[in-house]
C-alpha positions as CSV (number, residue, x, y, z in Angstrom):
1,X,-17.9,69.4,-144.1
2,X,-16.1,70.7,-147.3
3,X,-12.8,68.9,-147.9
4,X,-10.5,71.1,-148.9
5,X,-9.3,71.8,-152.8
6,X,-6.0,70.2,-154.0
7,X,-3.0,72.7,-153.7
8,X,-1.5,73.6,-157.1
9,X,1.8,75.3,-156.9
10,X,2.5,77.1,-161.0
11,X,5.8,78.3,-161.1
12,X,6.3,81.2,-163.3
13,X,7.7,84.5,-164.4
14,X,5.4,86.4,-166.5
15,X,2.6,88.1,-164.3
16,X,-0.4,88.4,-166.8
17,X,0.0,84.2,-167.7
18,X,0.1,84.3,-164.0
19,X,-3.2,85.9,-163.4
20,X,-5.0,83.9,-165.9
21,X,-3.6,80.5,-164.6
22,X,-4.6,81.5,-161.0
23,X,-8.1,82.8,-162.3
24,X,-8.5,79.9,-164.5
25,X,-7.8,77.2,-162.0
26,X,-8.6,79.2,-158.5
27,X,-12.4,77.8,-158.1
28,X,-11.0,74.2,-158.0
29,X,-7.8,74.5,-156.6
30,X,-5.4,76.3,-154.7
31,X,-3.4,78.0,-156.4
32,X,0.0,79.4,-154.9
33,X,2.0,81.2,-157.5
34,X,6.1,81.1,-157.1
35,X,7.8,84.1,-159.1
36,X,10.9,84.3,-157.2
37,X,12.3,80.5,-159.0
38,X,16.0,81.2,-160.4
39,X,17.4,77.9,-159.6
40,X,16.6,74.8,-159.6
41,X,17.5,74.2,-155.8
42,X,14.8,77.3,-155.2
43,X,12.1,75.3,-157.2
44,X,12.5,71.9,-155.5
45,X,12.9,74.0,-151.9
46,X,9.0,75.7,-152.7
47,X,8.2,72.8,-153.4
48,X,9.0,70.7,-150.6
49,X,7.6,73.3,-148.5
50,X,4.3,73.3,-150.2
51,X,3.7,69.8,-150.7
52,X,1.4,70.5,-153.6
53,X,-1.1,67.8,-155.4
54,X,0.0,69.2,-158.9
55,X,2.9,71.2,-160.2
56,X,2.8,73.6,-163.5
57,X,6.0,74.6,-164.7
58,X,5.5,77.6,-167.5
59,X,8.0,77.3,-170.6
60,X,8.7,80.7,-169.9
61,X,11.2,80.4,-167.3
62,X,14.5,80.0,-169.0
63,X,16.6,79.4,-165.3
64,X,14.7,75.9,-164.9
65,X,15.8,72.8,-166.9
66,X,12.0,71.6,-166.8
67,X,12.8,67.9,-167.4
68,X,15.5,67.5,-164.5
69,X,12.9,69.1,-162.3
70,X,10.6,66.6,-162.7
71,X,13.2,63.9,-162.6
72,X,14.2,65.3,-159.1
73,X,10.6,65.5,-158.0
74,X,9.7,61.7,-159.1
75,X,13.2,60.7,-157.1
76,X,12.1,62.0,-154.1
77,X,10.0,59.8,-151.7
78,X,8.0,62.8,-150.5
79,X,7.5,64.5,-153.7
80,X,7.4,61.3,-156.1
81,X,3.3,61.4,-155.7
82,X,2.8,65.0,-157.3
83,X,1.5,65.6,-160.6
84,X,3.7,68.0,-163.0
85,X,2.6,69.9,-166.1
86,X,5.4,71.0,-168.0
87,X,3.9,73.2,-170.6
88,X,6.0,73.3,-173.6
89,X,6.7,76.1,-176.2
90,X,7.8,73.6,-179.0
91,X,5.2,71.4,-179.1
């Protein structure tokens, strides 16, 4: 029996960095995409729901502050095991 992949969730809101991330990472993991993130309530909320092994966050999403996400996400009990990539522009 196959055990199943780890679930990535990628938050984004550019459609062709989408496609590649998904295409790129989709033979090892699942991949769920989340396009409709505004807030940073909506973020944590997919999140939550999900329950994903990893988290990427693309730079490109000017709504979220990307470092109190991941402070959120490591103060939550249920959440504090995820992984998060925070891909960063300035770097």
């Amino acid at each position: 029996m196959l055990s199943a992949k780890p679930q990535v969730v990628y938050l984004s809101d550019e459609q062709e960095l989408t496609d590649l991330v998904r295409s790129a990472l989709s033979e090892r993991f699942d991949v769920t995409v989340v396009t409709e993130v505004t807030q940073l309530d909506d973020a944590l909320m997919a999140i939550q729901q999900i329950k994903p092994d990893y988290v990427i966050v693309d730079p490109q999403v000017p709504s979220l502050d990307h470092d109190e996400l991941r402070r959120r996400i490591k103060a939550n009990a249920e959440l504090s095991g995820i992984q998060i990539l925070i891909v960063r522009e300035d770097i």
